[in-house]
N, C-alpha and C positions, 0 to 999 in steps of 0.2 A: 142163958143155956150154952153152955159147949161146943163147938161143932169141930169136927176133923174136917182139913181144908189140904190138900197138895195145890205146890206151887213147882215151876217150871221157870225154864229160862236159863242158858247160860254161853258159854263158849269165852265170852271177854266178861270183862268189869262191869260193860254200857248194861249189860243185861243181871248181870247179879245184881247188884247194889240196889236199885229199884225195887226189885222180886224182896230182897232181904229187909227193905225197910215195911214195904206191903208185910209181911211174914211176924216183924217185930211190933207193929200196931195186932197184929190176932193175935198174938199170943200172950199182950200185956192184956188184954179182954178175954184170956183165958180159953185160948183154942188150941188145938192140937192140929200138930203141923208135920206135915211129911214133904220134901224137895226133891224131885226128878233130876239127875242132871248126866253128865259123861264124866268119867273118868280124868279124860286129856283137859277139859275146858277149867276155867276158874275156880269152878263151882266148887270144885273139891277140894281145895284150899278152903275158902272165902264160908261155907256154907257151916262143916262143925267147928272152924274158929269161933262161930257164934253160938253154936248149940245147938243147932235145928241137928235135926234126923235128915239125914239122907238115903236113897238108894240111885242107881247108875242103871243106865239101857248103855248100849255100843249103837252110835248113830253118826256117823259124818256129815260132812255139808254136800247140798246139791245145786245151792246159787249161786252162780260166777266160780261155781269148780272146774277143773281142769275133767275132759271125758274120762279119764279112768278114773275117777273119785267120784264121778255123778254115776258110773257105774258100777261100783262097791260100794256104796251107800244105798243105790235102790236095788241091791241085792240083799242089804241089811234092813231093810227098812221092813218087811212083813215081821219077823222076829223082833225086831225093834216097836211094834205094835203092841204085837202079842206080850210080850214083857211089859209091856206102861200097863197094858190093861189088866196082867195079873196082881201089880202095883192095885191098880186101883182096887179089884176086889176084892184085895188083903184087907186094905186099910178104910175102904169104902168112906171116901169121901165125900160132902155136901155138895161142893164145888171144887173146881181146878184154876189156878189164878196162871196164866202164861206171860211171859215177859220176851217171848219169842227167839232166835236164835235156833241152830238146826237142830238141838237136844226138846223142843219145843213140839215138832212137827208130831211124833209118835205119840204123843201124851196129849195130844190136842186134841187127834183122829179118837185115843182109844176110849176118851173124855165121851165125844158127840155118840159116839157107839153106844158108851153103856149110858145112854141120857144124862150125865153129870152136868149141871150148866157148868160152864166155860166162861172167864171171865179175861178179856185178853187187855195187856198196854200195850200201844202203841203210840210210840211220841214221836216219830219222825214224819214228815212232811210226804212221803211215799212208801205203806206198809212192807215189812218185812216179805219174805215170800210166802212164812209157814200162816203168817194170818192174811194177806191177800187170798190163799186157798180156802181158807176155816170163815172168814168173814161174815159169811149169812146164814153161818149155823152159831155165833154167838150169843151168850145170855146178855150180853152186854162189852161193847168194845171202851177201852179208856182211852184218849188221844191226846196228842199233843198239839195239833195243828187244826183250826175250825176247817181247815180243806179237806181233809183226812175225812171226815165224814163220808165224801163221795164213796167209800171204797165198802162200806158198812150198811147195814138196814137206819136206815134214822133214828127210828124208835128205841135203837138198841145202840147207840154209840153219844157218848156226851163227855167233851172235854173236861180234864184233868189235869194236865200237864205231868210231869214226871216229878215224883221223890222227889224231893232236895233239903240236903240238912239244916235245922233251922239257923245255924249260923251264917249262912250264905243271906239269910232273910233279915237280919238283922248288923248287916254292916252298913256304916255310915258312908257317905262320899268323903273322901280323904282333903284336905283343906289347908294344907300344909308340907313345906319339903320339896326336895327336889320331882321335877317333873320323871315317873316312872313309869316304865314298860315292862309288862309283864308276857314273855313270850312264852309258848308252853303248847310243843305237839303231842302233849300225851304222857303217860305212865312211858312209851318206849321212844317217848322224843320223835320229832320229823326229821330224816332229814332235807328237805325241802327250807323249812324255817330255820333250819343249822345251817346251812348252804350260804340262806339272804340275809340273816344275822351278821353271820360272820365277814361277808361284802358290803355290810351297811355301816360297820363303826370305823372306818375311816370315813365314810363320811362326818358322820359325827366327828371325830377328831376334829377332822381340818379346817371343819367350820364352828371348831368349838360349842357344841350344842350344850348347854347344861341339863344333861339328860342324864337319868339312875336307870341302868339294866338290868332286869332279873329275868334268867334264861334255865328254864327245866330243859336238857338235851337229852333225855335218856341216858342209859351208862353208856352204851355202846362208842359213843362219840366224844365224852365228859372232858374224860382226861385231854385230848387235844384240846378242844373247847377254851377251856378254861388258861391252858397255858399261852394260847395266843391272846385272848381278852387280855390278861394278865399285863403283856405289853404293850396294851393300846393304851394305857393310862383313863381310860373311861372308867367311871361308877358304875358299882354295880358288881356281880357275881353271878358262873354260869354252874349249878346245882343239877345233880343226876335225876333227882328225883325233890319234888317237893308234897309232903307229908300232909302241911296244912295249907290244905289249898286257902279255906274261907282265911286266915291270916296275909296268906300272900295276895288276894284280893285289896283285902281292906288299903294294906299300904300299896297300891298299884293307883296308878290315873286311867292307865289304857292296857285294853288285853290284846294279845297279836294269838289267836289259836284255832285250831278245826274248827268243824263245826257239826258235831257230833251229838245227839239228843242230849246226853249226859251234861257236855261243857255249854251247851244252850241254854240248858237249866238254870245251872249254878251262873252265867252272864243275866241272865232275867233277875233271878234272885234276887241275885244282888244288884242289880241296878248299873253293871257293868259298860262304860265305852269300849267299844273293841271293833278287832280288823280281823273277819273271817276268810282262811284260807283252806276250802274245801278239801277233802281227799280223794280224789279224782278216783281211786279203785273201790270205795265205798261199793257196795249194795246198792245195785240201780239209782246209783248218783244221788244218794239220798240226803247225804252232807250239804251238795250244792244247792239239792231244794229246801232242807232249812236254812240256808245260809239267804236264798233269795226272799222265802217267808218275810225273815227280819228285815231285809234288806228293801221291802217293799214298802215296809210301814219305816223306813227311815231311820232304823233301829241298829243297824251297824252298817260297816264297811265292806266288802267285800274285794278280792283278789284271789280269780284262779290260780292255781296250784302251775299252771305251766308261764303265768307271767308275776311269779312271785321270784323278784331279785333284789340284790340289796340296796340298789336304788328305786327301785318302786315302794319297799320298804320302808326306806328312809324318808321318801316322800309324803305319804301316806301319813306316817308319824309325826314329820315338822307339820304337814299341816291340818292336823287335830291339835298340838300342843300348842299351836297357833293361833286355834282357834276354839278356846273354853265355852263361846254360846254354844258351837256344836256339839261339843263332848259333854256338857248339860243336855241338849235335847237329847240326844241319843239315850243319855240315861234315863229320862222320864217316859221316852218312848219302846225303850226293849224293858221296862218294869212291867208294861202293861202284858209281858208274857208270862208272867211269873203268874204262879201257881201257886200257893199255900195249903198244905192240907191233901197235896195229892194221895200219899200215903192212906190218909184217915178215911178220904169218900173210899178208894177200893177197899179199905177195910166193911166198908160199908156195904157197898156194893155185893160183898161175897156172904154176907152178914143174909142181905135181902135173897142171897141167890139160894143158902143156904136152907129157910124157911119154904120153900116150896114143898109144894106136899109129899111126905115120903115115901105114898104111897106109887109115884110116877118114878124116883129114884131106885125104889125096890124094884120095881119091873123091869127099869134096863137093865141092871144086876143081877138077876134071875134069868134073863132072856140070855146074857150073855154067857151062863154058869150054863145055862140047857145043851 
């Protein structure tokens, strides 16, 4: 049977991409789907590139904003309610799937209002803000991290791990070729890891390392990037942006990148050795707590953001390349994060939330029409 489902989430990529593949599992099982988002955020891009229906609320962020933005946002924010919840009684949905972000917070509230169950992700190691609020009025939470629980009713929260595409799940360990590093802060590059990159290949040089570089800088930085690389005579190439990520895995030995729910995923997946370099302005330091997660169960490397230079870099690097037992454990041990199927159980999950009786559904929607 059918069910109409709104989905939420956006502002970056970390939060669409997720939402969209949850969205793409209902809608091949024949649902109908409506997506909340802003204007300004991804979503408006990313969202009818694929087909889904959209509509827009006006909501800004209110965590780690600067005071005149946490104070035109919670000016906008009762209107910003009342909008999701005329959304919803339009379209009168079974359930609401969130993926959190500040486009999130108004369509969570007007969710729990008209009794809609609420189905939220969260894969970071410390929830967002909009679902640390919303938490124990969930139909069910989906997490990324067995800690994450604390933050949730028990009963209502069971690990998931986040989306990730199935080619991330099916790359082999690379078994051949020059020893390669795969650095990569992002769709808009760090520059942090531009910074210790670019201080770390004279090392290499001088001590002749037989090392292959593949460096995503974002555009901002490229064009320099690449012309001084150019004269190091090192392997390798530094790329504005790379397309396919699961390819540039497969041919990599080692990943040097954030540590962002999304690129955690896709390292699990696949089965990735890498050297996490948190972003210290993150969302209540949430990078550094999955970065530590991993980092507990032996599963990567770790290096703060304020003592990441090109010789700590370079270090770091010669000695995993160094040493192949550990760059095998690592892999065997950050697999054990990976997730299969996350998409499919929230499909699921919204599936079971959706089957409740409609007669409790009708009454918040009535109650809220009165």
């Amino acid at each position: 049977m059918p069910y109409s489902f709104v989905l939420t989430g956006g502002g970056s990529g970390g939060h669409v991409f997720p939402a969209l593949a949850v969205g793409r599992v209902l809608r091949d099982r024949g649902h109908h789907l409506l997506f909340i988002g802003t204007r300004e955020g991804m979503e408006a891009r990313l969202v009818p590139e694929v087909g889904y229906d959209i509509e827009f609320i006006r909501i800004g962020a209110l965590n780690r904003a600067g005071a005149r933005r946490q104070i035109h946002t919670s000016l906008q924010l009762p209107a910003s309610i009342l909008a999701a919840r005329r959304l919803l009684n339009r379209f009168r949905p079974r359930a609401v799937f969130s993926m959190g972000g500040f486009v999130a917070g108004p369509v969570m509230l007007a969710a729990v209002v008209s009794r809609i169950p609420l189905v939220i992700m969260e894969p970071n190691a410390t929830p967002g803000f909009a679902n640390r609020r919303m938490g124990k009025r969930v139909y069910r939470a989906l997490l990324g991290f067995e800690s994450t629980k604390a933050w949730f009713p028990f009963d209502k929260s069971e690990v998931t791990g986040l989306p990730v595409r199935p080619e991330f799940f099916a790359l082999q360990p690379k078994v051949s070729g020059p020893f390669t590093v795969l650095i990569t802060g992002g769709s808009q590059g760090s520059r942090t890891l531009n910074r210790a990159s670019r201080e770390s290949w004279p090392l290499f040089r001088n001590r002749q390392v037989p090392i292959h570089i593949v460096h995503q800088s974002g555009v901002a930085e490229h064009a320099a990037l690449a012309a001084e690389f150019a004269e190091t005579g090192l392997e390798g190439e530094i790329v504005p942006f790379i397309r396919d990520m699961p390819n540039a895995f497969a041919a990599a030995d080692l990943v040097i990148g954030r540590s962002g729910a999304g690129g955690l995923s896709e390292i699990a997946a696949a089965g990735m050795a890498s050297v996490l370099v948190p972003f210290p302005f993150a969302a209540d330091d949430h990078q550094r707590k999955n970065a530590e997660a991993l980092l507990h169960a032996k599963a990567v490397r770790m290096i703060l953001d304020a003592e990441t230079t090109g010789e700590r870099l370079f270090q770091e690097i010669e000695s995993l390349r160094q040493n192949p037992a550990e760059l095998s454990a690592m892999r065997d041990h950050v697999r054990k994060f990976a997730n299969p199927g996350a998409a499919e159980r929230a499909a699921d999950v919204m599936e079971e939330a959706a089957q409740r009786p409609q007669e409790v559904l009708q009454h918040g929607i009535a109650k809220n029409l009165s």
